[in-house]
C-alpha positions in Angstrom: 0.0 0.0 0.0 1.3 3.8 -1.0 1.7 6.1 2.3 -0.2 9.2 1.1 1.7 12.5 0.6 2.0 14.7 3.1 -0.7 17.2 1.1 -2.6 14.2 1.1 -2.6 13.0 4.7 -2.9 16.4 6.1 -6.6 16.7 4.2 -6.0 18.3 0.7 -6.7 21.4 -0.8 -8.8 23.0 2.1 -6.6 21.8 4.8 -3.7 23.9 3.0 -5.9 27.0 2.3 -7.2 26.6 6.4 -3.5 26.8 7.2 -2.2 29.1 5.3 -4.7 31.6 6.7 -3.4 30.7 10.2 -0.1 31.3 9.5 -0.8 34.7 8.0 -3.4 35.5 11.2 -0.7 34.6 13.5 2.1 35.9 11.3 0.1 39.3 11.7 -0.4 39.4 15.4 3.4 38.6 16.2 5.4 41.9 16.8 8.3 41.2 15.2 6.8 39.6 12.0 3.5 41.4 11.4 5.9 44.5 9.8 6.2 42.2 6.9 2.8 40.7 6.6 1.2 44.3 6.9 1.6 45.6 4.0 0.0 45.4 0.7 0.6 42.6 -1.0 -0.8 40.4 -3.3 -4.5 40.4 -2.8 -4.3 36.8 -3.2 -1.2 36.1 -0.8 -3.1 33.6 1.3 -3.8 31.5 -1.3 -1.0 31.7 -3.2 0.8 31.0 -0.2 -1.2 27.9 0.3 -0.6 26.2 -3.4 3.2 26.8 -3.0 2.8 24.3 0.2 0.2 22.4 -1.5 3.3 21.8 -4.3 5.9 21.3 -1.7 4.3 18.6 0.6 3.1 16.6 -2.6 0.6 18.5 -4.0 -0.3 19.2 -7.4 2.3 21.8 -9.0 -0.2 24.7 -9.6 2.4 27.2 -8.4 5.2 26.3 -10.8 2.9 25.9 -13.8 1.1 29.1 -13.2 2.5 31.5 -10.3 6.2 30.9 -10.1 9.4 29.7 -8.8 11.5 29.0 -5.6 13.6 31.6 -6.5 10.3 34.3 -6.9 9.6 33.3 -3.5 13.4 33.6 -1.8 13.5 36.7 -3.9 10.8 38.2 -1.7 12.5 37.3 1.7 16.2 38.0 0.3 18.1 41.3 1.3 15.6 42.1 4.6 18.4 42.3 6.9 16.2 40.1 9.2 17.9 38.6 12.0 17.8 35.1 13.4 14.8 36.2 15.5 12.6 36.3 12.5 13.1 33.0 11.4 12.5 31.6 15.0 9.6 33.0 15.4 8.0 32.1 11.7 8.4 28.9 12.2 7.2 28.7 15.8 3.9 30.4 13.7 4.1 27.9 11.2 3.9 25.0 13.7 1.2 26.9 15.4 -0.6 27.3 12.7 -0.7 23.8 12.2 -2.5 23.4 15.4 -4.4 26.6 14.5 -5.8 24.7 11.2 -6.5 21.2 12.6 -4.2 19.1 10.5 -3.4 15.6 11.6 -1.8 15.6 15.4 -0.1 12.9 14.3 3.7 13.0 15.9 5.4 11.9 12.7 3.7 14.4 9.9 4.4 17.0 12.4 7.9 15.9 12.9 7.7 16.2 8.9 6.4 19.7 9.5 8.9 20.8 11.9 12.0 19.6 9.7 10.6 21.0 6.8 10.2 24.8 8.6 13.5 24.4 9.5 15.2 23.4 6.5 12.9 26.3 5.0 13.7 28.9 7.4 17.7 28.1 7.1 17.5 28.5 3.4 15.7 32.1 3.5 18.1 33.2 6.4 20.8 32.7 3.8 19.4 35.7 1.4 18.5 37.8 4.3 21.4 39.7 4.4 21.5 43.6 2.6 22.4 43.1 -1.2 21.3 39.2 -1.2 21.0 37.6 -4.6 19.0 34.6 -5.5 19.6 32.6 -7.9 17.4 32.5 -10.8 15.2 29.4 -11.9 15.2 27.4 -8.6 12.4 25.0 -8.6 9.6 24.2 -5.8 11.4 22.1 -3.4 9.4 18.5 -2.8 9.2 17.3 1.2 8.4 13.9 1.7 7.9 11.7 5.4 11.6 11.5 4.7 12.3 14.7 4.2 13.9 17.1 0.9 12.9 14.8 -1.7 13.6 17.3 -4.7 16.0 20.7 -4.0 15.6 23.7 -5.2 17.8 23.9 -8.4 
């Protein structure tokens, strides 16, 4: 029998748009991070947000075929200046968030979760210093139960 993917066994689709929204509510309310989320962005950020996870945890790959790239979204967070705080923090949100959304409390896809926000969060901390440049045409990194299934690259 196939394990499902982690899109899969977290609930699909609306599970990812449910958390997505509670990482952007809690993202918000935090002091230190809601500078960033505050400001206009896209007017579909949740959402757009939730496909590029969607893709990442084995979803289909709606963001690459119609929205973008890994290195669109490093480019985003690249050249900030934001300091090891930042990335603490977003992940603790992110794990919230989890919680926040009702996905499986199931220890090992949050264990998946957790290694995946901290792989994540390393990589963006790399860009975050001033003048930061990103590599172009980076693909949507693939997390599996096992971990980084497919790099960026």
């Amino acid at each position: 029998m196939d394990r499902p993917t982690l899109f899969e066994f977290a609930g699909g689709e609306e599970a990812w748009l449910r958390f997505a929204a509670a990482h952007h509510k809690l993202c918000l309310e935090d002091p230190l991070l809601n500078h960033a989320f505050s400001h206009p962005g896209h007017p579909q950020h949740v959402e757009r947000l939730a496909l590029y996870w969607m893709e990442v945890f084995g979803g289909p790959p709606v963001f690459s075929e119609s929205l973008g790239h890994h290195s669109m979204v490093l480019g985003l967070h690249a050249g900030t200046g934001a300091g090891d705080d930042f990335g603490e923090r977003f992940a603790a949100c992110f794990m919230q968030a989890a919680e926040d959304a009702g996905l499986p409390d199931d220890e090992e896809f949050r264990s998946s979760l957790r290694a995946y926000i901290n792989w994540a969060v390393g990589e963006v901390m790399l860009y975050a210093p001033a003048g930061s440049k990103v590599p172009d045409g980076l693909g949507v990194p693939r997390w599996s139960w096992n971990g980084l299934q497919h790099a960026p690259g």
